[in-house]
VMD Tcl script that draws the C-alpha trace (Angstrom):
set ca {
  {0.00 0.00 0.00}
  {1.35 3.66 -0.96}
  {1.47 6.69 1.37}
  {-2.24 8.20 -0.20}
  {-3.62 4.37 0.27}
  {-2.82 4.51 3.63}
  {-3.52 7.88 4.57}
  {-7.09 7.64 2.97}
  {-7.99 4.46 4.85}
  {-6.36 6.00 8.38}
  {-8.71 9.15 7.53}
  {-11.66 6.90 7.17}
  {-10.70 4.79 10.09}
  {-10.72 8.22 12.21}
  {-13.36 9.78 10.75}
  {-15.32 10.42 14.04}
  {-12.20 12.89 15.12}
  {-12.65 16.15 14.87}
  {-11.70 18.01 11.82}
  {-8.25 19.16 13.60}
  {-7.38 16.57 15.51}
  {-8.05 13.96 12.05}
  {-6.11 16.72 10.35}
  {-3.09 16.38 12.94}
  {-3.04 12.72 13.12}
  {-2.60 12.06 9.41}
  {-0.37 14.99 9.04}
  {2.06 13.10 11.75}
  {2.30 9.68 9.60}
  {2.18 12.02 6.47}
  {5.46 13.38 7.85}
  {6.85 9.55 9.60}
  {6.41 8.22 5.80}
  {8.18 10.94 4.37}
  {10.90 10.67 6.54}
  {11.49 7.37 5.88}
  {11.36 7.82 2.33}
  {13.64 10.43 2.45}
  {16.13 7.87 4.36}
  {15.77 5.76 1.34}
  {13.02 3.56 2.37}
  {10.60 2.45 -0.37}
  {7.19 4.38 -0.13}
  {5.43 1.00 0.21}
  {8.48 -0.65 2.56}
  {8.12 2.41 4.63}
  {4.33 2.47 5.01}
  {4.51 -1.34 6.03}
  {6.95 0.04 9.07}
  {4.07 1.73 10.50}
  {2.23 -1.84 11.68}
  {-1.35 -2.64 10.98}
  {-3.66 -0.10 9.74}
  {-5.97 -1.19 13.04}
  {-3.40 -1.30 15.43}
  {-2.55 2.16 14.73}
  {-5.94 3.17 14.57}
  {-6.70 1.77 18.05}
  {-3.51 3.02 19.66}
  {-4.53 6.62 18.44}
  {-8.34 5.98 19.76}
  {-6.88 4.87 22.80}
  {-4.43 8.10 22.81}
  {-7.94 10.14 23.00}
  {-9.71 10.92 26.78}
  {-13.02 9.42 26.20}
  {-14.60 12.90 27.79}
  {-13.26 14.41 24.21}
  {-14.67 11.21 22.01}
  {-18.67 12.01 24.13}
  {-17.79 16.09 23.02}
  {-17.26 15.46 19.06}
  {-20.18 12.32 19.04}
  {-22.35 14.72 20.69}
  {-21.65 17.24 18.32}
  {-21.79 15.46 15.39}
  {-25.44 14.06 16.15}
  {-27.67 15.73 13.49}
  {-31.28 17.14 15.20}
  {-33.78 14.21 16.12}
  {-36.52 13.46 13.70}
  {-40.37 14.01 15.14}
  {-40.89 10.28 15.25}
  {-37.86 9.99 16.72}
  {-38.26 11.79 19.66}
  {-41.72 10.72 20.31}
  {-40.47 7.51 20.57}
  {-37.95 8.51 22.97}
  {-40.22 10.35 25.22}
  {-42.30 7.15 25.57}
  {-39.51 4.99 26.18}
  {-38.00 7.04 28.92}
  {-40.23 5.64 31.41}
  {-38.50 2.30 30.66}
  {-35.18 2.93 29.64}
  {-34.07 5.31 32.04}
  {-34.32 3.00 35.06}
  {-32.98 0.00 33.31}
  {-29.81 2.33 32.15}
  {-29.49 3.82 36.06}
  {-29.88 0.05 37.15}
  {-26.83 -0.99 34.73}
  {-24.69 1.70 35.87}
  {-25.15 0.86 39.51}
  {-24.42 -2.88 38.86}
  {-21.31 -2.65 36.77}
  {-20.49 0.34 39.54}
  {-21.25 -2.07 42.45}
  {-18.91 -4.84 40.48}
  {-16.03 -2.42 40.62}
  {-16.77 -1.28 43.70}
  {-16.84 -5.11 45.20}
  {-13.57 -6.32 42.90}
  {-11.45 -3.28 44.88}
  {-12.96 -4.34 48.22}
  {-11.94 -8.01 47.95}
  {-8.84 -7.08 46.62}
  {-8.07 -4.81 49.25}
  {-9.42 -7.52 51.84}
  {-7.12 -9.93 50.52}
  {-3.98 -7.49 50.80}
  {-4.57 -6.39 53.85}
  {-4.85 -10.26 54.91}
  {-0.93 -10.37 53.35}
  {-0.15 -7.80 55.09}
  {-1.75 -9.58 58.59}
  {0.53 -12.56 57.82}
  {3.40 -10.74 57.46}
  {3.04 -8.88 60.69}
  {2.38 -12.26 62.02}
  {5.43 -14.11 60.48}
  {7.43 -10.99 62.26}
  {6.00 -11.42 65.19}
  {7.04 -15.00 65.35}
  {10.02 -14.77 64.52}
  {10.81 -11.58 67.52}
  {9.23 -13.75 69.76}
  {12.34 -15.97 69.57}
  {14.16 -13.97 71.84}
  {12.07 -13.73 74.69}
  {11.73 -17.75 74.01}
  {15.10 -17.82 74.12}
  {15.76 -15.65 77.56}
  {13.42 -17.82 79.28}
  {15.19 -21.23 78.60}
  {12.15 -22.66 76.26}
  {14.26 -23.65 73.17}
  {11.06 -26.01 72.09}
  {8.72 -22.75 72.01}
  {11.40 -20.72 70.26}
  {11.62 -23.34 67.42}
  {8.32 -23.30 67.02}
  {8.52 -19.63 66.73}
  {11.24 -20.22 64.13}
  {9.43 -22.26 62.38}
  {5.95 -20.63 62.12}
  {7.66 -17.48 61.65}
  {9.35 -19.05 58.45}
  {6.00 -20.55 57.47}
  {4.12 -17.20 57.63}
  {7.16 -15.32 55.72}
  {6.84 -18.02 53.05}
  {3.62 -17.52 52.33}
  {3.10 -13.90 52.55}
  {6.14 -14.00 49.69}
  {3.96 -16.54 47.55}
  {0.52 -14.73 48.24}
  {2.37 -11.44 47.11}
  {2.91 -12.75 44.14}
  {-0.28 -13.99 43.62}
  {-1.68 -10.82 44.36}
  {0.77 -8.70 41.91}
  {-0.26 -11.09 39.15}
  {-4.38 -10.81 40.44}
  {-4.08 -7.23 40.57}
  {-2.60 -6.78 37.16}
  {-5.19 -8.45 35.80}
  {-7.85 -6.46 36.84}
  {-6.63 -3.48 36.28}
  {-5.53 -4.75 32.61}
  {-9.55 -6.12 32.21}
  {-10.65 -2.88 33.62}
  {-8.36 -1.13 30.94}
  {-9.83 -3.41 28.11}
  {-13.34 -2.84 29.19}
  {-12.94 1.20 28.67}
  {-11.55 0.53 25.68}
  {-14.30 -1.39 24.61}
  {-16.66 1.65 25.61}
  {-14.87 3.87 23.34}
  {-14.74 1.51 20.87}
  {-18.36 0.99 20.72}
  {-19.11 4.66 21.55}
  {-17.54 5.89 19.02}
  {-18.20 3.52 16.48}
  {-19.56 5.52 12.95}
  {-23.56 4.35 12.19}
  {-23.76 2.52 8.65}
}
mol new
graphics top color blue
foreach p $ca { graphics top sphere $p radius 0.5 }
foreach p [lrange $ca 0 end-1] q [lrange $ca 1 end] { graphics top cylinder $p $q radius 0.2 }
display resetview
């Protein structure tokens, strides 16, 4: 594909951009191409550089606040026909509570993911002021003459410390995740907000 190939399908692709922004965006790879060309690069060698046509396009979507996205939708919409709008005033009734119900659900999912995941660090962080507990408790063990109790100090003190290291881990790797599912799900949103009508 050729430099005007690619620049007409990326202008499609981000057609629900404003005018300026679009403008901007294409000007950037306009000039990236160029460069490359100018290095030596075939046109066609150097527009193949770039990646995927959609993997650019969603890194630049993704590049947008979605609070920007709502602002050119909304001003893009074109006025309601009569019908329209009738229909939408008698569908309120319905639709608003179901939409208010969805919003406090996937809210009160969020909400309930960062409680149990804060429940389950602050249970890692119990252990480990357990496991150090055990293992200080050696010494007054020791000072009494009870070398039985301050092995078994030793030893659940070792216990504790091991596990707190494996359940960090765990936790790193759980915590990640949702915040990398949470990521995906926005993008997602914005995806499907600002998808173009056929």
């Amino acid at each position: 594909m050729n430099k005007e190939e690619f620049l007409s399908q990326l202008r499609k692709k981000l057609s629900v951009l404003s005018q300026d922004e679009l403008e901007e965006r294409l000007a950037f790879y306009s000039e990236l191409i160029d460069s490359r060309t100018a290095d030596g690069m075939a046109e066609e060698d150097a527009v193949a550089a770039l990646g995927p046509l959609d993997g650019i396009t969603k890194r630049i979507m993704g590049e947008i606040p979605l609070s920007q996205l709502v602002r050119e939708k909304a001003g893009e919409r074109k006025r309601l026909k009569p019908r329209h709008l009738v229909l939408l005033i008698l569908c309120a009734p319905l639709l608003a509570p179901l939409l208010i119900a969805a919003s406090a659900v996937l809210l009160a999912l969020g909400v309930a993911a960062g409680a149990v995941l804060l429940a389950l660090w602050a249970a890692v962080a119990g252990i480990a002021a357990g496991a150090a507990g055990c293992l200080i408790s050696i010494i007054p063990c020791l000072k009494a003459g009870n070398p039985a109790a301050a092995l078994f100090s030793a030893g659940a003190g070792l216990a504790c410390a091991g596990l707190v290291i494996l359940l960090f881990f765990a936790l790193v790797w759980l915590t990640r995740g949702i915040l990398i599912l949470a990521g995906r799900m926005l993008a997602r949103f914005k995806t499907a907000f600002v998808r173009k009508e056929d």
